[in-house]
C-alpha positions as CSV (number, residue, x, y, z in Angstrom):
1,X,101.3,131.5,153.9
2,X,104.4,130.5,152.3
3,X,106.4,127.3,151.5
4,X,110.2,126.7,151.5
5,X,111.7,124.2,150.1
6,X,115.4,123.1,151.1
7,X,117.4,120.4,149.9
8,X,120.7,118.1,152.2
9,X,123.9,118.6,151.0
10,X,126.9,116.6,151.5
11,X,130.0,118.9,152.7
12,X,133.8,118.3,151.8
13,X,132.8,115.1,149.0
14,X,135.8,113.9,150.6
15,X,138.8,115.5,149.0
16,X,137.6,119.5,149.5
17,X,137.4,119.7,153.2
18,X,135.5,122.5,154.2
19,X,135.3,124.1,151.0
20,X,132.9,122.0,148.7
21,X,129.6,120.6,149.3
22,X,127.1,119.8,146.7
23,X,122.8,119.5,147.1
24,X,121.3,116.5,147.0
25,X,117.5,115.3,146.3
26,X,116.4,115.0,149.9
27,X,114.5,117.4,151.2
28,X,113.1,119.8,154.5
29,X,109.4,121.6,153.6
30,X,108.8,124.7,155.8
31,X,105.3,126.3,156.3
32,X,105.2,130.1,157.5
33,X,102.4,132.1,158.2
34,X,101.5,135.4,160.5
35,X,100.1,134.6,163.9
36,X,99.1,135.4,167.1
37,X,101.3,133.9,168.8
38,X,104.8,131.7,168.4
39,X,103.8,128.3,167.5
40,X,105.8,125.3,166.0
41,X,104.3,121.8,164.6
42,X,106.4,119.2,163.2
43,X,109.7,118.8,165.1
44,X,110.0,117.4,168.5
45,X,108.6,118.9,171.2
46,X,111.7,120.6,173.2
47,X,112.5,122.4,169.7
48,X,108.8,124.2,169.9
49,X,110.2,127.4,171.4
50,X,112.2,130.3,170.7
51,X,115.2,128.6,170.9
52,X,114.3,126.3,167.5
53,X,117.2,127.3,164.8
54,X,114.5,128.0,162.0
55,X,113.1,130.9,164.5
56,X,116.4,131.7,165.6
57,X,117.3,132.6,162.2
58,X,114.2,134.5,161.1
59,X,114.8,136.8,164.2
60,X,117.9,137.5,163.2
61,X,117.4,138.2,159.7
62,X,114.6,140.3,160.7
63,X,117.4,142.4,162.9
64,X,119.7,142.4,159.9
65,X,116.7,144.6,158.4
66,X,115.9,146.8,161.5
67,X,112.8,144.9,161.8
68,X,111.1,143.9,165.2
69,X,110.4,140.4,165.7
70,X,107.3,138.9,165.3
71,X,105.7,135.8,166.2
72,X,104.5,133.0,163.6
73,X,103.1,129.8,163.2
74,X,106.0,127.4,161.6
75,X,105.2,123.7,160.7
76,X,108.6,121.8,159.6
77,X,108.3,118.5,157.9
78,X,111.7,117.0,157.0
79,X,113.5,113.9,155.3
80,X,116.9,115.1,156.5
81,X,118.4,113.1,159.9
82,X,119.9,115.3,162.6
83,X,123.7,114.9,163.2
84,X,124.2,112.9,160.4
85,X,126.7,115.2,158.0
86,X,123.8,116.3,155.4
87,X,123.2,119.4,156.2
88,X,119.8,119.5,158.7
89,X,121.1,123.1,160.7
90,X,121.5,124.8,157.4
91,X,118.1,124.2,156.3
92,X,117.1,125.7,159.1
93,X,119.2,128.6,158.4
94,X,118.6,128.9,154.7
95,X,114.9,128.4,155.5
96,X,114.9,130.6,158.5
97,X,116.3,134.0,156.5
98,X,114.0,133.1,153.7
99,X,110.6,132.4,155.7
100,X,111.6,136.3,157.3
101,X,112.3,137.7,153.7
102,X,109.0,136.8,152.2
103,X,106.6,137.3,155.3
104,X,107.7,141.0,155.4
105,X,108.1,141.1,151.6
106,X,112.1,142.2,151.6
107,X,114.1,141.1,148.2
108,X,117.5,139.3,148.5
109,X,119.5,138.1,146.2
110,X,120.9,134.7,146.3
111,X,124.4,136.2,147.1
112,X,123.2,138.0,149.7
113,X,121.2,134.8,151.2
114,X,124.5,132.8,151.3
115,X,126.4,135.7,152.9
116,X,123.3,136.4,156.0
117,X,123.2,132.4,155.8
118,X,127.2,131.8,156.5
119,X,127.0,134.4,159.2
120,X,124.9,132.5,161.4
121,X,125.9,128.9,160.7
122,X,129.9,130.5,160.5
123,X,130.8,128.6,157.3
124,X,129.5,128.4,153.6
125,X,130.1,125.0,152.7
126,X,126.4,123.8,153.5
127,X,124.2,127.1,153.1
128,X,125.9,127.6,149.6
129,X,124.3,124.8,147.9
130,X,121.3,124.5,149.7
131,X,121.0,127.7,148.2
132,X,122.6,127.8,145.0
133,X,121.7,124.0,144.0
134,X,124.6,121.9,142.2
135,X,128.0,121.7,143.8
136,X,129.4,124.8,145.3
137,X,133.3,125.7,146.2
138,X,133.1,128.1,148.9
139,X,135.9,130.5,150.3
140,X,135.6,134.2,152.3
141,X,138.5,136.4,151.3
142,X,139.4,138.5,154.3
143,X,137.3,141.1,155.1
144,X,134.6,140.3,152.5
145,X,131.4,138.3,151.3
146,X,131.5,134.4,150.8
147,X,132.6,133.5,147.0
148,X,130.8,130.6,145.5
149,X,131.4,128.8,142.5
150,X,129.3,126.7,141.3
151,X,129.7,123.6,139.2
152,X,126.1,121.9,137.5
153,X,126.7,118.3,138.4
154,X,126.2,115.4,135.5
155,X,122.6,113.9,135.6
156,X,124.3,110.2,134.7
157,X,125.6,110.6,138.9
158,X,124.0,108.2,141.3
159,X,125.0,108.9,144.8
160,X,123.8,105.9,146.6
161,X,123.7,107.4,150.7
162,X,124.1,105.4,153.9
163,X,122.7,106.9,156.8
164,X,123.9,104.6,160.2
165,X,121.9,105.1,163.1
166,X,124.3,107.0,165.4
167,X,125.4,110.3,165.2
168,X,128.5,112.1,164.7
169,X,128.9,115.5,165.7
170,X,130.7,118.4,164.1
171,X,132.8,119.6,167.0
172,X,134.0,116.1,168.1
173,X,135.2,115.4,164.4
174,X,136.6,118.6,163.7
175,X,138.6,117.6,167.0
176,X,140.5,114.9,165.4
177,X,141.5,116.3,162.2
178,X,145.0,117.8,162.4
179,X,145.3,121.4,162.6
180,X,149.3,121.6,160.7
181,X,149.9,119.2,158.0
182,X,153.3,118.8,155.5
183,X,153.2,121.0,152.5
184,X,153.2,117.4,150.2
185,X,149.8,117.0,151.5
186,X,148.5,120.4,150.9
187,X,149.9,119.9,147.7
188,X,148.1,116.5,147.0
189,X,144.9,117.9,147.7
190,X,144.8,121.1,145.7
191,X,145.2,119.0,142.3
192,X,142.6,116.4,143.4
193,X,139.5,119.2,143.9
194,X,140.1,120.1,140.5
195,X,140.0,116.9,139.1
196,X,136.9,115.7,141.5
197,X,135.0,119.1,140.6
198,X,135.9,118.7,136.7
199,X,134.5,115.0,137.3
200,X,131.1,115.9,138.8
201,X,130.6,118.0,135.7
202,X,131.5,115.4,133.2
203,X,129.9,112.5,134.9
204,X,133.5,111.2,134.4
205,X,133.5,108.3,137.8
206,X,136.7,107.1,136.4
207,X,138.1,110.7,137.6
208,X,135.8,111.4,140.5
209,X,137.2,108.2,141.9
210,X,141.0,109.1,141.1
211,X,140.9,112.4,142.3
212,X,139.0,111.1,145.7
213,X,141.6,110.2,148.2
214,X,141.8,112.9,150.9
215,X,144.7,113.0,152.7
216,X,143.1,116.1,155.5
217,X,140.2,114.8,157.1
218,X,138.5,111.2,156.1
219,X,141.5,109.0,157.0
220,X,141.0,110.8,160.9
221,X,137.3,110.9,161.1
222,X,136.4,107.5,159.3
223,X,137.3,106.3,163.4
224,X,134.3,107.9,164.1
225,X,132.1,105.8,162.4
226,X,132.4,102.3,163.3
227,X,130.8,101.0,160.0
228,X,132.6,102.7,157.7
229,X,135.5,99.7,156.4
230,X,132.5,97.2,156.3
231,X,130.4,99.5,154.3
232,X,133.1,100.9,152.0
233,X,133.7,97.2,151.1
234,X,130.3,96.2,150.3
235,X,129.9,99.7,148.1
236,X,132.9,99.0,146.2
237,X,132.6,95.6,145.8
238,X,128.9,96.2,144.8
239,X,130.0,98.5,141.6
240,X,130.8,101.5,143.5
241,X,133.1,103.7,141.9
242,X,134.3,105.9,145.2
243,X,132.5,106.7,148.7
244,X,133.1,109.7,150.8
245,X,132.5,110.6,154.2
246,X,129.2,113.4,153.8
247,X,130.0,116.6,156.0
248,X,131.3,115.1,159.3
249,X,129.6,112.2,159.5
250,X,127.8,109.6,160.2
251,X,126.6,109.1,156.7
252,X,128.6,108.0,153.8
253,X,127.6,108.5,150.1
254,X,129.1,106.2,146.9
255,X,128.8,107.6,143.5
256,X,128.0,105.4,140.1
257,X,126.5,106.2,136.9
258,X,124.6,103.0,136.4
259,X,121.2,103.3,138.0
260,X,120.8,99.5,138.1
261,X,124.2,98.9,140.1
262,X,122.3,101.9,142.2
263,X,119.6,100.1,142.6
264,X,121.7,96.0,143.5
265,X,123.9,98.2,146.0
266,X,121.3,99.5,147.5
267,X,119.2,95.7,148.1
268,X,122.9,94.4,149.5
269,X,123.2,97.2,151.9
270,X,119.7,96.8,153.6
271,X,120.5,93.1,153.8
272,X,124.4,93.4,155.4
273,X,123.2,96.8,157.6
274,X,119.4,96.3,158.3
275,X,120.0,99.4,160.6
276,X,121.0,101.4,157.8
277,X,118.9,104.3,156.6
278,X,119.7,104.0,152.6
279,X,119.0,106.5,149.7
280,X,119.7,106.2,146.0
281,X,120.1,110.2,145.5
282,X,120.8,112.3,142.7
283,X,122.2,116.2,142.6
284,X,119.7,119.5,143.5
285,X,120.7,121.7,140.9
286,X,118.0,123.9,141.8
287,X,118.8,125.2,145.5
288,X,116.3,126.5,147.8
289,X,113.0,126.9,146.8
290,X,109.7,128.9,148.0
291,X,106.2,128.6,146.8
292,X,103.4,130.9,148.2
293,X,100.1,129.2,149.4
């Protein structure tokens, strides 16, 4: 029996659409083990079949290997929201290629994990640091593997996360993002994902929250999320630095680097949006994890 262990991420952290995303300390537990028979515990009932994502994956890891499937007895236990931008279908994924990797006892490299992992969910910004931990720039030269750079984010970052209670999914939001914009805004965004990724590594929330102001994608799907000017306010006036759409939505996530402004924010959000899931979260450097029973 084996354990995996897979933490959320938060995709674009608002100025790198669709090419950064960084882990963050909540987390989905998978159990694996041989069996008889297909048999999943843990996750609502109409995703106890073949059809769940997790099993989906492991089948088709198992194919990348020339291996038949085989049935097992999966028990998923997690702290992640579905359809709520932090990354719940790339757990799966992540967990899904790992779980087939260690029951039949094939090595892969990390690399190689983000590469089988970006194949099934068709982008790297979420597998790659649920793997690789930290903050992770993604991009897929033509023709080739995934490249990942990754940037060890500052332990002094709090990212204080707001989870509403509605969802926002992927293919509505990537619907109202432009698909042409003017070369002055390419050009405003290229400068800004240095200066947000050099900010994550310093701790620096002076430059984090310069650098954060996306001109691509959060000014379009911040209509999505009815919430998000009243919660904004409250963050920044509660000692926010910056806040950031997390992947596509619903969730938004404000950074500091006082734990006790964390910690105030935090009290005035559950009081202003009682219906408000909230976190006070800090970076997964670490990445997937597995652990054998």
């Amino acid at each position: 029996m084996i354990k995996i262990t897979v933490p959320a991420t938060s995709a674009n952290l608002g100025i790198g659409y669709d090419t950064l995303g960084m882990a963050v300390s909540l987390y989905a537990h998978f159990t694996f083990d041989h069996a008889d028979e297909l048999v999943i515990t843990g996750c609502p009932e109409e995703f106890q079949n073949e059809d769940n994502l997790v099993y989906q994956s492991f089948t088709q890891a198992l194919g990348t290997w020339g291996v038949d499937p085989f049935p097992i007895a999966l028990d998923i236990q997690t702290e992640i929201p579905v359809a709520r931008g932090l990354g719940s279908s790339s757990t799966c994924v992540v967990a899904g290629i790992m779980g087939a990797a260690a029951l039949t006892r094939h090595t892969v490299t990390r690399e190689e994990l983000v590469a089988m992992a970006t194949a099934i969910e068709g982008h790297p910004d979420n597998v790659a640091p649920a793997l690789l931990g930290a903050a992770v720039c993604s991009f897929t030269p033509a023709g080739e593997l995934p490249r990942c750079l990754r940037y060890e984010v500052s332990d002094r970052l709090t990212f204080v996360t707001i989870i509403p209670p509605y969802a926002v999914h992927t293919s509505g939001a990537r619907k109202v993002v432009p698909q042409e914009v003017p070369l002055s805004t390419a050009v405003w965004q290229m400068g800004r994902i240095a200066g947000l990724t050099r900010g994550l590594e310093t701790g620096d929330t002076n430059l984090i929250a310069a650098a954060n102001d996306d001109r691509l994608q959060e000014p379009y799907r911040r209509e999505l999320i009815p919430d998000y000017d009243a919660i904004r306010r409250t963050c920044l006036e509660g000692g926010a630095k910056t806040l950031w759409i997390s992947g596509s939505g619903s969730t938004l996530m404000a950074v500091t680097d006082d734990t006790i402004v964390a910690k105030f924010l935090q009290v005035r959000l559950r009081e202003e949006f009682p219906s408000c899931e909230t976190h006070i979260l800090t970076c997964d450097n670490a990445g997937a994890q597995i652990e054998y029973l």
